[in-house]
BABA-358853 format. One line per 8 residues: number of its first residue (from 1); their letters; for each residue x negated, y negated, z of C-alpha. Coordinates in pm, whole numbers, plus 32768, in hexadecimal, padded with zeros to 4 digits. Layout:
N
NUM) A) X Y Z  ...
***
This chain:
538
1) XXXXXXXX) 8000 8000 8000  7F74 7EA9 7FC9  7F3F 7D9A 80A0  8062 7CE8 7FE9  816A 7E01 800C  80D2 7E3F 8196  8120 7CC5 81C5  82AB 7CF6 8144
9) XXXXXXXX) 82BF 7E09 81F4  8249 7D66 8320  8328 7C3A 82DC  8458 7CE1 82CB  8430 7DE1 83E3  84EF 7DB5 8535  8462 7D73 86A1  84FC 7E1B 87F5
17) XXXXXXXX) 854E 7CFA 88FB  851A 7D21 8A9B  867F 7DD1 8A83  8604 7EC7 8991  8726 7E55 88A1  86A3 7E4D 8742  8663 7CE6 86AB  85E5 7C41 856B
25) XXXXXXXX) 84AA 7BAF 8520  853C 7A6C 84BF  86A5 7A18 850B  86A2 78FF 8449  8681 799C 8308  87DD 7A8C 8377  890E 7AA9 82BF  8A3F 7AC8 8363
33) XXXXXXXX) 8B18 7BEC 8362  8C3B 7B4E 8324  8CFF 7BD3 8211  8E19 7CDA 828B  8E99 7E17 8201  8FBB 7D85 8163  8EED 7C5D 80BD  8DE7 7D8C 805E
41) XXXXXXXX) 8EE5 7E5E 7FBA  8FC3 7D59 7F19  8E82 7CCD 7E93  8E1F 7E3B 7E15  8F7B 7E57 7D4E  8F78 7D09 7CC2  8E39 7C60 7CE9  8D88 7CE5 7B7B
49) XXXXXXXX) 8F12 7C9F 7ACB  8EE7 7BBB 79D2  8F05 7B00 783A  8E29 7C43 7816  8F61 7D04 7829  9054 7BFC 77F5  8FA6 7B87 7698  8ECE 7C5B 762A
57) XXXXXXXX) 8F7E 7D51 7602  9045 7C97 74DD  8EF5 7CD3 7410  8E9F 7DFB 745E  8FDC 7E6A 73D6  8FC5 7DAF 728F  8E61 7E2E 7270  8E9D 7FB0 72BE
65) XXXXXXXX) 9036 800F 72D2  90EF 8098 741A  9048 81E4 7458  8EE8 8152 7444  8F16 805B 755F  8FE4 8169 7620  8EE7 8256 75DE  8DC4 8183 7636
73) XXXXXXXX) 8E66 80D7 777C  8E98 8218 77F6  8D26 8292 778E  8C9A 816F 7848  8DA2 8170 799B  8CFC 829D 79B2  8B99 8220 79B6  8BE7 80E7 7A84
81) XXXXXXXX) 8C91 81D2 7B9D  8B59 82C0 7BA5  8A54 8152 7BBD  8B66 80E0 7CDA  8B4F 8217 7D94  89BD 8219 7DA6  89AE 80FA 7DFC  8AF4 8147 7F39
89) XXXXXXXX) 89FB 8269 7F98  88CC 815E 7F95  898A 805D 806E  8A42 8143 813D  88F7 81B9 81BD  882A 805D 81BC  88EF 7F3B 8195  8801 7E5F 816E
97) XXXXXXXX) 882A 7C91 815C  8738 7CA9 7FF8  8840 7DCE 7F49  87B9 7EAA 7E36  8695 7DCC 7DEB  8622 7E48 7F5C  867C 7F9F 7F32  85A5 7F8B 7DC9
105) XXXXXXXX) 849E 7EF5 7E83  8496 7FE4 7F8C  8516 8148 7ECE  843D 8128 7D7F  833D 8000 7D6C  8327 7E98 7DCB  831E 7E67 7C7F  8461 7EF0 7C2C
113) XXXXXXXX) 84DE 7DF9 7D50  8436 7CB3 7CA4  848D 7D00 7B6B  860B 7D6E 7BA3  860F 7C18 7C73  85AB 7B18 7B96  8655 7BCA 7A48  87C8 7BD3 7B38
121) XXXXXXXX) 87AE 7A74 7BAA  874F 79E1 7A5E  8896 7A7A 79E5  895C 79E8 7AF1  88C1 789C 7B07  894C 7899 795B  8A80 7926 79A8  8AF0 7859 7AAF
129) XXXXXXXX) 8AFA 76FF 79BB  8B8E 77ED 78B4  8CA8 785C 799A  8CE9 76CE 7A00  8CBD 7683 7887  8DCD 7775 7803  8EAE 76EC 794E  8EAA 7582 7892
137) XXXXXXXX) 8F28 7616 776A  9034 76B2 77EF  9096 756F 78B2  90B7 7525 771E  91E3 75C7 7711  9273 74D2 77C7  91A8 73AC 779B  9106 7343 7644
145) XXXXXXXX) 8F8C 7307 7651  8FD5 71CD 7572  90C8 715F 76CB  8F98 71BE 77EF  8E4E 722B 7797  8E0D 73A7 77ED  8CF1 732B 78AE  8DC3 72A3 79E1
153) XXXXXXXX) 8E85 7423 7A2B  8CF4 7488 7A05  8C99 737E 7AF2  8DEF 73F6 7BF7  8DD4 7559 7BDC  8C37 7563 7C27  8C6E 7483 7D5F  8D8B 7563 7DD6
161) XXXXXXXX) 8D00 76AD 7DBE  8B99 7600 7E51  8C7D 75A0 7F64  8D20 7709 7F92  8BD1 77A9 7F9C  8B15 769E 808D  8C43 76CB 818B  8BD6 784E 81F5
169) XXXXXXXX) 8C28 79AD 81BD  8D6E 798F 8257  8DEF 785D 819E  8D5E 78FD 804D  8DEA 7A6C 80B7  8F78 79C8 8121  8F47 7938 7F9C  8ED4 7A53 7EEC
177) XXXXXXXX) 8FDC 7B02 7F83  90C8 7A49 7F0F  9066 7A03 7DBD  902C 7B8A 7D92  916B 7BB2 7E0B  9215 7ABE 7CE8  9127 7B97 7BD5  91A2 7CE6 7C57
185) XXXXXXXX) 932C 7C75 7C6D  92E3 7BDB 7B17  9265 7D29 7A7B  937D 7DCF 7B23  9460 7D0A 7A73  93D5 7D0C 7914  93D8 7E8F 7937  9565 7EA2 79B6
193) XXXXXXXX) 95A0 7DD3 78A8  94D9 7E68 778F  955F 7FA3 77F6  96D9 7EFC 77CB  968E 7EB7 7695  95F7 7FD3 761B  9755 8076 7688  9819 7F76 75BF
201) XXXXXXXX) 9899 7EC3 76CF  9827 7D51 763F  98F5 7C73 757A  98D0 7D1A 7445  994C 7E65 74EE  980D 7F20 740A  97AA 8060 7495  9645 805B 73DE
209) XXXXXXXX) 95C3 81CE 7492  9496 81F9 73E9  94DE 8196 72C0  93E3 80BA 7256  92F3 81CC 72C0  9354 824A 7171  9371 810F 70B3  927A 8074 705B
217) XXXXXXXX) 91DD 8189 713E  9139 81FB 728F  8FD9 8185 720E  8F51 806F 7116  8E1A 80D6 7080  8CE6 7FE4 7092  8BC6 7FBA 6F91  8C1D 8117 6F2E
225) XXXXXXXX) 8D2D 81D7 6E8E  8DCA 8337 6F52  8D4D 83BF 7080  8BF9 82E3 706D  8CAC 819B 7064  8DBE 820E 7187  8C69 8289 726F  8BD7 8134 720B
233) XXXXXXXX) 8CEF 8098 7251  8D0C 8131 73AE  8B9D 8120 73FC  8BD3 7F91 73D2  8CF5 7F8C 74A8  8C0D 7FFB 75C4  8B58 7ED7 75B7  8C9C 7E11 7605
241) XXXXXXXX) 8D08 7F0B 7718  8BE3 7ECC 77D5  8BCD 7D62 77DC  8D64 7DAB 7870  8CE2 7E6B 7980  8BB3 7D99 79E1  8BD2 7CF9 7B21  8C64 7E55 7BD2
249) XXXXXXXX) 8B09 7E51 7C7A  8B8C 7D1B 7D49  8BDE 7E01 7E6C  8A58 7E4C 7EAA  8A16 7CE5 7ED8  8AF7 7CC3 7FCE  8A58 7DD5 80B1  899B 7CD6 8180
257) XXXXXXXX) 8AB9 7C3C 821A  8BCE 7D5B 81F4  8C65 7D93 837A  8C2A 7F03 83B1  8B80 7F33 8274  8B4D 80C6 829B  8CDC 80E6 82AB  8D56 7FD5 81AD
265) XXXXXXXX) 8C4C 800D 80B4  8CB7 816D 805D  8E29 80FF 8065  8E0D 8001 7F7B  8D21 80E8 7E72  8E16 81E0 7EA0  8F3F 80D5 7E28  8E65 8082 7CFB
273) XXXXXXXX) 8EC9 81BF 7C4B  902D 8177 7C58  8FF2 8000 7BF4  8F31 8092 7AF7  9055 8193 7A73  9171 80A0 7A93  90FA 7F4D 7A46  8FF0 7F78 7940
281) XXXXXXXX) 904E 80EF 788F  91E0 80D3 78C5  91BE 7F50 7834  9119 7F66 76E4  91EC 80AB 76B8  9304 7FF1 76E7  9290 7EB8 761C  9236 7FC6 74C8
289) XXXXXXXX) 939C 8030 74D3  943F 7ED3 74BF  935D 7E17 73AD  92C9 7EAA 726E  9171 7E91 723F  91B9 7DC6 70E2  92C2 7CD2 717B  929B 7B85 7106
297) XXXXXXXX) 92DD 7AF0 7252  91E8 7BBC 72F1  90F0 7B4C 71DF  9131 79CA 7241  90EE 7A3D 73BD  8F8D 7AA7 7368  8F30 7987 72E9  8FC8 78AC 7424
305) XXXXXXXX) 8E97 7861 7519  8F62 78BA 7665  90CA 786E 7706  91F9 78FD 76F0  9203 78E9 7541  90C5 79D9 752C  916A 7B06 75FB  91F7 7C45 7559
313) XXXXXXXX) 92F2 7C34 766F  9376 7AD5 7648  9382 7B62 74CA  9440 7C79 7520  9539 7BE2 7600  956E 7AFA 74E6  959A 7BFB 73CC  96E9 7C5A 74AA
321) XXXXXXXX) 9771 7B38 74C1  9706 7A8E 7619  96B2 7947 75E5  9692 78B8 7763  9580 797D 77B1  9445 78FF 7729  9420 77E0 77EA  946C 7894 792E
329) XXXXXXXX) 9340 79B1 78B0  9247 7871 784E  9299 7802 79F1  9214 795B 7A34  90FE 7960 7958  9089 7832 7A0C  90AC 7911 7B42  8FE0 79FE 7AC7
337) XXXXXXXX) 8EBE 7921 7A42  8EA5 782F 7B62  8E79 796A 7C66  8D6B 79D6 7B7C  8CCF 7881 7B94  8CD2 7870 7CFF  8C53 7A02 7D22  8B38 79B8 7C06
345) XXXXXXXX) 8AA3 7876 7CFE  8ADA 7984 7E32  89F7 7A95 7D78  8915 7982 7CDE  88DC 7905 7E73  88E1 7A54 7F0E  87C5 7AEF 7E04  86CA 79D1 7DE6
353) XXXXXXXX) 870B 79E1 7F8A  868E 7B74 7F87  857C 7B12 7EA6  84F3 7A23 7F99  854A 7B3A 80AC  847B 7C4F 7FD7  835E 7B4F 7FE2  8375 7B09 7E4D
361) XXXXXXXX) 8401 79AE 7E66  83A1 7897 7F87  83F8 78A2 80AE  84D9 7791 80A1  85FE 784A 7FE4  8623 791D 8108  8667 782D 821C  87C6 7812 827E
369) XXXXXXXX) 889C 772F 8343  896E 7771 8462  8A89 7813 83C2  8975 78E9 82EB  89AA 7837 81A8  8851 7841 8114  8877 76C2 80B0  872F 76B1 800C
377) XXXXXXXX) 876D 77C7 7F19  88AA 7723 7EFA  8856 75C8 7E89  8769 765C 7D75  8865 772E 7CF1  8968 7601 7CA4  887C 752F 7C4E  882E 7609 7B19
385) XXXXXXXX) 89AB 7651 7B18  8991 74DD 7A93  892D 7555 791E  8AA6 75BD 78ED  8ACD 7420 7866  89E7 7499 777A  8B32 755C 76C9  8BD1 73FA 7697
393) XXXXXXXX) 8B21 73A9 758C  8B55 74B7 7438  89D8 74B8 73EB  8953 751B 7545  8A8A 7641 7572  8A13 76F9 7461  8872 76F7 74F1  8935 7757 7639
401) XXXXXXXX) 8A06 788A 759C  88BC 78D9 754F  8841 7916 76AF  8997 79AC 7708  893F 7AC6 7632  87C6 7B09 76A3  8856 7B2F 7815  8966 7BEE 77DA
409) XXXXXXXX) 887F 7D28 7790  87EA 7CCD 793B  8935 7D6D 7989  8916 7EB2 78F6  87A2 7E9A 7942  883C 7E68 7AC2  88F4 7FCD 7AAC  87AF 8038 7A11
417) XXXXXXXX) 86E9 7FCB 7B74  8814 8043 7C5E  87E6 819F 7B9A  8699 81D0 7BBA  8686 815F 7D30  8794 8273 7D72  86B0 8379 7CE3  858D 831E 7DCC
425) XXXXXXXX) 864D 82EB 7ED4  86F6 8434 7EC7  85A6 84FB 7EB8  8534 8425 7FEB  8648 8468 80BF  8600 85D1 8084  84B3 85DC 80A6  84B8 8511 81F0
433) XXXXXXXX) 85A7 85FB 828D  86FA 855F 8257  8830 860F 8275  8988 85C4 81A4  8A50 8603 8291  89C0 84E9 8389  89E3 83E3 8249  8B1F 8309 8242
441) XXXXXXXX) 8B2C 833F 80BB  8AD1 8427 7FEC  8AD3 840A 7E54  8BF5 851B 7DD6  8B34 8564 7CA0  89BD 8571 7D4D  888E 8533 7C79  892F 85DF 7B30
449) XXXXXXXX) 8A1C 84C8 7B29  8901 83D1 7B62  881E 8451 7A31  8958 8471 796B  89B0 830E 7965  883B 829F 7973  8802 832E 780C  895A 829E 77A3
457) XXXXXXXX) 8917 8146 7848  87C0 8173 777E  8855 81CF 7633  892B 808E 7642  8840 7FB1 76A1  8746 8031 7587  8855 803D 7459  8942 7F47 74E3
465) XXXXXXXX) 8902 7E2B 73C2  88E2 7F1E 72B1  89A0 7E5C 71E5  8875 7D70 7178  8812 7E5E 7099  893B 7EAE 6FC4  895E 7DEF 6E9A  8A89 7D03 6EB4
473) XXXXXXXX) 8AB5 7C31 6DA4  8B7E 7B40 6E66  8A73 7ACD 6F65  897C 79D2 6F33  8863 7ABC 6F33  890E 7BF0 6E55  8811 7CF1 6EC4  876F 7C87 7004
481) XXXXXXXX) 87FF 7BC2 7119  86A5 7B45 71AB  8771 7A2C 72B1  8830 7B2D 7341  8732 7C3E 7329  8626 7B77 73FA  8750 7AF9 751F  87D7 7C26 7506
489) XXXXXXXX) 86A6 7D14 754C  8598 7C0B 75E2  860E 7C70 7747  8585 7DD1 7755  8418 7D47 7703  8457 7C46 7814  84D9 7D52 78FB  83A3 7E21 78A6
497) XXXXXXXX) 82B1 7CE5 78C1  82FD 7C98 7A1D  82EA 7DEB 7A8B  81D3 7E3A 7A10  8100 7CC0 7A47  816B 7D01 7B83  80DC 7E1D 7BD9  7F8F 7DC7 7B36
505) XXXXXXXX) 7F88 7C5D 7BE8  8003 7CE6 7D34  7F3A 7E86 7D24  80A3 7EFE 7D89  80DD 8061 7DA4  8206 8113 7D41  8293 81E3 7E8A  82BE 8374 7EA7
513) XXXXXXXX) 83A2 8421 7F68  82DB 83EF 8088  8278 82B5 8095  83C1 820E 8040  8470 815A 8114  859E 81BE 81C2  8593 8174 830C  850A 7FF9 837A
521) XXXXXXXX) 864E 7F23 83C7  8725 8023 840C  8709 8028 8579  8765 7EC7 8587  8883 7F11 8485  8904 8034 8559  890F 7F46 8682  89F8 7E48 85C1
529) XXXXXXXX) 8AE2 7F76 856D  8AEF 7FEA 86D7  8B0B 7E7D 877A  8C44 7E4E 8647  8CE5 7F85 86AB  8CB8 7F1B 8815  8D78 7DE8 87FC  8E96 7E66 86EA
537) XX) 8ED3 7F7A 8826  8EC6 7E79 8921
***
């Protein structure tokens, strides 16, 4: 181990007072376990719900037809439950303030921990202006950017959600709550409904079945004819279903300042799958059986930038008739991309905060105030939240789609990390002598599961812009697509950079079974649980 990894080690390690009751080095550097199992879980159902699903899912099914984005979904749901339940078993165990990036630290190589950092913040810290920029032009529903420049909702919403997040864990839980709460009723909704109609019982009275399964067709063939062009088709549609599901890693941010983590955290992962099987699988099911892949109205929608106008469901509930809806559905889009705004500045805080805690960012970022709001961390993260009034003006949005497309691969990269750090961790725990039936969670599917998705999650990531390479005539560059080739694939070299400059620069070692580890901050974990417990039975 080098002297740099002894040092983080030493930093984060905990200290026995007179009373023999198991303290931190530095309490002023602590979170606050504030977030309670009802905040936890609602956040776990609705927290990663968002114009992923609510949007995107209008182009995937232009792009591909129903059964490739039901197909796909599925696929996928399935890959995001098995990342969600390594990392459950991870947290259960450990639940450590600095999340995965401290069990990737700690498990593989402080490498791993450095680089995962730095690639998941940078995606948050663009996300979070992207989320407040598509919030102002949703506001345009309403209000004409000709009547109120988009730049004053920017302005409102940043200030709000920097106020929700300096006010503490509780104040930011009681919101998240909340707003998860209006997502998940929301989706409820749109599924009643689009199940109504799928019945016949809209205005128009048209039981459409499956139908339009059969015409035009289940799949739409891409850059090929046959069964090529449908597996195309549905190979890009996984691209789309992952950027939906990004963000269902939320939960293991939250870890630090869970209540009872070792009991909520496996109740929450275990919620996922059913969040998974009825919002995201049930939905675009749902949505392929109302609107034909080669409806001209859903062919508008894809071209709309966000609101209510670029949904499949909005087009849907208009193709039957309902005409008071859309406005009602643009309310809850805002909803949906104002909680992701506010989450986004939470994750962009709480990751540059475990960097500083892992001894990979200064020291600064990890000092927190009295209600354990790291406020330096904070204060950087909005102030580069601040490049969203770059979107005002047309020229800069398009550089800044740019960037929104080289971090969107950190996510998948994320599951990548969480993956690996499962594998390690599971041959440590072995090897050091622990038993499963001592652990508060266990992962159902056990390493196979783990490897499964890690070669799946690689596969995407590897092949997920393949479509720079066909020829399409209608593109500016016919036969390669060098702008989105170079955003779209430039994060895996940076991914592999960092790891790897970092271990040269800092002589790092990656950890075996032994010598990972799994045991320093437990005891001081183990004494919050019992000292919780001891006052809920009191």
């Amino acid at each position: 181990m080098s002297q740099h990894d002894q040092e983080k080690v030493a930093s984060n390690s905990n200290s026995v007072n007179e009373s023999g009751v198991p303290t931190s080095a530095d309490p002023s550097t602590h979170l606050r376990r504030g977030l309670r199992a009802r905040q936890v879980t609602m956040i776990a159902l609705g927290g990663a719900l968002g114009s992923g699903l609510l949007i995107g899912t209008g182009s995937a099914l232009a792009r591909a037809g129903p059964a490739s984005i039901f197909i796909s979904y599925t696929i996928l749901g399935f890959i995001v439950w098995i990342v969600l339940c390594s990392l459950g078993e991870m947290a259960a165990w450990l639940p450590l303030e600095s999340g995965f990036t401290g069990f990737a630290a700690r498990f593989v190589d402080p490498a791993l921990g450095f680089s995962l950092g730095y690639t998941y913040w940078f995606k948050y810290i663009i996300t979070t202006p992207n989320q407040l920029t598509a919030c102002a032009l949703v506001i345009q529903y309403w209000v004409d950017r000709d009547k109120v420049n988009p730049g004053v909702f920017i302005a409102v919403f940043l200030v709000v959600i920097i106020a929700i997040n300096y006010l503490g864990i509780r104040f930011f839980g009681e919101i998240e709550f909340w707003l998860s709460s209006a997502k998940v009723l929301t989706m409820c909704g749109l599924i009643i409904l689009s199940l109504v109609l799928m019945l016949g019982g809209g205005p128009d009275h048209d039981r459409k079945g499956f139908r339009y399964w059969k015409d035009p067709g289940a799949f739409k063939p891409l850059y090929a004819k046959g069964s090529a062009g449908n597996f195309l088709a549905l190979w890009s549609v996984m691209v789309t279903a992952t950027f939906a599901y990004l963000g269902s890693e939320l939960i293991g941010v939250t870890v630090g300042e869970a209540q009872n983590p070792r009991k909520v955290i496996p109740r929450a992962i275990k919620l996922t799958f059913w969040r998974i099987l009825f919002f995201y699988v049930l939905a675009v099911f749902l949505i392929g059986t109302l609107v034909p892949y080669n409806s001209q109205e859903l062919s508008f929608a894809t071209k709309q930038s966000t609101g209510a106008s670029a949904s499949p469901f909005v087009v849907a509930i208009i193709e039957s008739g309902i005409s008071v809806l859309p406005g009602f559905i643009n309310a809850c889009i805002l909803i949906f991309v104002f909680s992701a705004a506010n989450s986004d500045l939470y994750v962009a805080t709480r990751v540059l905060y475990s960097l500083a805690k892992e001894g990979n960012s200064h020291r600064i970022f990890a000092r927190t105030d009295a209600r354990g709001v790291p406020v330096f961390a904070l204060g950087l993260s909005s102030l580069i939240a601040c490049i969203s009034f770059l979107n005002v003006a047309s020229d800069s949005r398009v550089v800044f789609g740019y960037f929104v497309n080289l971090v969107t691969l950190f996510g998948l990269l994320t599951w990548i990390s969480i993956l690996v750090s499962h594998i390690y961790f599971v041959h440590a725990r072995r090897a050091q002598g622990v038993v499963e039936r001592n652990m508060a969670y266990v992962a159902p599917l056990g390493l196979y599961g783990t490897y499964f998705a890690l070669a799946f999650c690689i596969l995407i990531a590897i092949f997920s812009n393949f479509g720079v390479f066909v020829h399409v005539p209608t593109r500016d560059n016919p036969n390669f697509d060098y702008k989105t080739f170079i955003t779209g694939y430039l994060g895996i070299p940076l991914y592999l950079v960092m790891i790897f400059g970092y271990k040269l620069s800092m002589k790092s070692k990656g950890k075996t079974a032994m010598t990972a580890d799994i045991y320093t901050g437990k005891e001081f974990i183990d004494y919050e649980e019992q000292q919780f417990l001891e006052r809920k039975a009191a």
